[in-house]
ChimeraX commands (.cxc) that place a marker at each C-alpha (Angstrom):
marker #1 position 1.45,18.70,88.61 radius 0.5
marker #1 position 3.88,19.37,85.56 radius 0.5
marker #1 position 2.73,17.29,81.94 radius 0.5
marker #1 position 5.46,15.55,80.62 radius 0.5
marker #1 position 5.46,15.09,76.74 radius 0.5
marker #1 position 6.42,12.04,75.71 radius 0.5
marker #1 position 9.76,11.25,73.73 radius 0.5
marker #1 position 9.78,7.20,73.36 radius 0.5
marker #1 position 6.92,6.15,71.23 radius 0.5
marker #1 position 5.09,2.51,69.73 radius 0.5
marker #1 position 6.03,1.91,66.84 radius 0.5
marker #1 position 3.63,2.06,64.18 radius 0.5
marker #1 position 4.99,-1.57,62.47 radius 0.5
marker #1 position 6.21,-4.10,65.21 radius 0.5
marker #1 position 3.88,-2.46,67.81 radius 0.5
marker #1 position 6.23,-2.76,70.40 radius 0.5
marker #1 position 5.92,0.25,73.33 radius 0.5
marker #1 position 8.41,2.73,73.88 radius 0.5
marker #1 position 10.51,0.99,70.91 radius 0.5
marker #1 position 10.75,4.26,68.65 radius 0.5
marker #1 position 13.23,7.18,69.50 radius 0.5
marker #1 position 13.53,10.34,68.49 radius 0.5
marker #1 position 16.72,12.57,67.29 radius 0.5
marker #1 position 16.49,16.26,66.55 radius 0.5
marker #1 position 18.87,18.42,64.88 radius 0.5
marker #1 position 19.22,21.74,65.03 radius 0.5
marker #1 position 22.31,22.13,63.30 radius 0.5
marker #1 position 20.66,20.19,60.28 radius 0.5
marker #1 position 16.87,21.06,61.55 radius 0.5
marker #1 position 15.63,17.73,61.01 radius 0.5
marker #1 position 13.81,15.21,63.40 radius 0.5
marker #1 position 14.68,11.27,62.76 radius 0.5
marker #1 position 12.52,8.78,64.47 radius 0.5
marker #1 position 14.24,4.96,64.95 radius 0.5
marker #1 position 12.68,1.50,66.00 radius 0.5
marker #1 position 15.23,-0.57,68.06 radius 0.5
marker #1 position 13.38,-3.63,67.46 radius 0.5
marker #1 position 12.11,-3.45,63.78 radius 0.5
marker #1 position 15.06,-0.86,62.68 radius 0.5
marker #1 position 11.99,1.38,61.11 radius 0.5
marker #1 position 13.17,4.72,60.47 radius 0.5
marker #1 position 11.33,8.26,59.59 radius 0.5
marker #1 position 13.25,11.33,58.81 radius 0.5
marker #1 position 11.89,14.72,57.94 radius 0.5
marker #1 position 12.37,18.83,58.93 radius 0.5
marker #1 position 11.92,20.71,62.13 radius 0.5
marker #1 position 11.66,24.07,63.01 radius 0.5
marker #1 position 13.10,25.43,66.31 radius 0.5
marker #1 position 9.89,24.73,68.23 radius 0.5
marker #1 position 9.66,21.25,67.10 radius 0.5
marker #1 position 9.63,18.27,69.52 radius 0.5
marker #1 position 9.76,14.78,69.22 radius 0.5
marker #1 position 5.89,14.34,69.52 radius 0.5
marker #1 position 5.53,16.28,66.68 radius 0.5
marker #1 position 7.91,14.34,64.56 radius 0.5
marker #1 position 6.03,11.02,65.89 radius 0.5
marker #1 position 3.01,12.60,64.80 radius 0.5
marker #1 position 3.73,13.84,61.14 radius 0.5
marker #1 position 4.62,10.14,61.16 radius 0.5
marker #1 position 1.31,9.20,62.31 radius 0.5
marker #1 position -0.11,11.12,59.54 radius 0.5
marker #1 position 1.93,10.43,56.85 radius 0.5
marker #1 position 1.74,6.83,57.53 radius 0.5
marker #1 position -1.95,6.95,57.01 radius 0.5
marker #1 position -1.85,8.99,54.16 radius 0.5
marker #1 position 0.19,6.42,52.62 radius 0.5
marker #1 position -1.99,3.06,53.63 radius 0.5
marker #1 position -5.07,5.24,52.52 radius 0.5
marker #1 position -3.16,5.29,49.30 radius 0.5
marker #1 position -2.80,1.84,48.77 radius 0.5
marker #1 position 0.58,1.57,49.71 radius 0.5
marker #1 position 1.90,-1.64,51.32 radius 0.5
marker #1 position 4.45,-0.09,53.99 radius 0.5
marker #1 position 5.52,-3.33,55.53 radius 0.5
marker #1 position 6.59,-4.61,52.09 radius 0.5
marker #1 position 8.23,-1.45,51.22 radius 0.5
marker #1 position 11.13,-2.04,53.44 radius 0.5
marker #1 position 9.47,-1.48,56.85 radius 0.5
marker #1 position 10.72,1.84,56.26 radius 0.5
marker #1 position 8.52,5.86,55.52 radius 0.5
marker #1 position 11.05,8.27,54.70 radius 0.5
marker #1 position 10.11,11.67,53.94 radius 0.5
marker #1 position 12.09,13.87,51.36 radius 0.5
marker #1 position 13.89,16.94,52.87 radius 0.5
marker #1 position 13.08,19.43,51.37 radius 0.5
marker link #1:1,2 radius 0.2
marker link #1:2,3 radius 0.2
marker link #1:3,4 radius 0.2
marker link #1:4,5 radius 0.2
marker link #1:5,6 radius 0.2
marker link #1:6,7 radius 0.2
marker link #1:7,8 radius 0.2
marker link #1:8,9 radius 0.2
marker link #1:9,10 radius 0.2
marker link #1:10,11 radius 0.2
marker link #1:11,12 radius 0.2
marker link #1:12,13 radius 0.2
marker link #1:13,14 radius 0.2
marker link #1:14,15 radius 0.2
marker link #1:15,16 radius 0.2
marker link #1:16,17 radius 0.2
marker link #1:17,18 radius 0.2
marker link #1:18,19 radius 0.2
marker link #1:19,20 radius 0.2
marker link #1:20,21 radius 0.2
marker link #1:21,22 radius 0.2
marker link #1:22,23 radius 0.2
marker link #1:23,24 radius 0.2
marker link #1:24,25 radius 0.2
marker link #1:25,26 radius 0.2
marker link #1:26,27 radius 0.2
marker link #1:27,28 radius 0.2
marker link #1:28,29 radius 0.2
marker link #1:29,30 radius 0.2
marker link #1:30,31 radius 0.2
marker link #1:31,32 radius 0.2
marker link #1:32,33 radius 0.2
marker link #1:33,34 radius 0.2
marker link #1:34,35 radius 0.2
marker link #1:35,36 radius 0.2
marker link #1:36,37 radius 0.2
marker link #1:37,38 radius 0.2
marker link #1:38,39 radius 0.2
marker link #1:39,40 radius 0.2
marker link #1:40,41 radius 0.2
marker link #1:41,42 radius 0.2
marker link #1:42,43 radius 0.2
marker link #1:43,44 radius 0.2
marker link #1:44,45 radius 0.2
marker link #1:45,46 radius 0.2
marker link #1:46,47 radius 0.2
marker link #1:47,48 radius 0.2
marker link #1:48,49 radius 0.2
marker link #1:49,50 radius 0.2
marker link #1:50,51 radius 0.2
marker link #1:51,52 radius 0.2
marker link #1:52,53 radius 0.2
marker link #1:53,54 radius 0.2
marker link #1:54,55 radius 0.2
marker link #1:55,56 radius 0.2
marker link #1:56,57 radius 0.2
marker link #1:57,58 radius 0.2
marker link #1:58,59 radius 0.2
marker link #1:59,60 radius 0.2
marker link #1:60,61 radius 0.2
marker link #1:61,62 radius 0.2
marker link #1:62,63 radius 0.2
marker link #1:63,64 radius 0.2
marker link #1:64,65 radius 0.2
marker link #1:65,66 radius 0.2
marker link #1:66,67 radius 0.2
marker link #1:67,68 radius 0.2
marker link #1:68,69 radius 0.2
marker link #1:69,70 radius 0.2
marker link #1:70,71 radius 0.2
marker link #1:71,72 radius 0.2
marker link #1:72,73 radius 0.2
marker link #1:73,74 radius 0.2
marker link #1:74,75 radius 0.2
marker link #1:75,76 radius 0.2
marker link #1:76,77 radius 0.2
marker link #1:77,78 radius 0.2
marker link #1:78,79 radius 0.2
marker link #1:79,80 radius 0.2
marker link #1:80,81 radius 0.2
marker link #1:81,82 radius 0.2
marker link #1:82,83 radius 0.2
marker link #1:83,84 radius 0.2
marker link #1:84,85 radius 0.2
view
């Protein structure tokens, strides 16, 4: 039996399942995550190996990073963006 990685996720604000998409970009080598309910949006750099689970998952992280911090997300726009770099 073949594992399937996943490539809809929950988003992290409305908590709705398989809400959050993921678009990669080679040409640009960037990953972009989107919420179709809550329009939340992450953005940040891929390499060739890169799939959408890791994007979801440097979101993850950063996200708690950032609410470690302090930082009210859900005020902020509903929105983590990460710089490209």
């Amino acid at each position: 039996m073949k594992k399937v990685v996943a490539t809809v996720f929950k988003c992290l604000y409305c908590n709705h399942d398989d809400a959050v998409t993921c678009k990669m970009s080679d040409a640009d080598m960037t990953g972009e995550l989107t919420c179709r309910i809550c329009n939340s949006k992450y953005r940040t750099t891929i390499n060739p190996l890169s799939e959408p689970i890791d994007v979801y998952s440097e979101w993850l992280d950063e996200t708690d990073e950032r609410q470690k911090e302090g930082i009210n997300l859900v005020d902020s726009d509903r929105r983590v963006r990460r710089r490209i770099e």
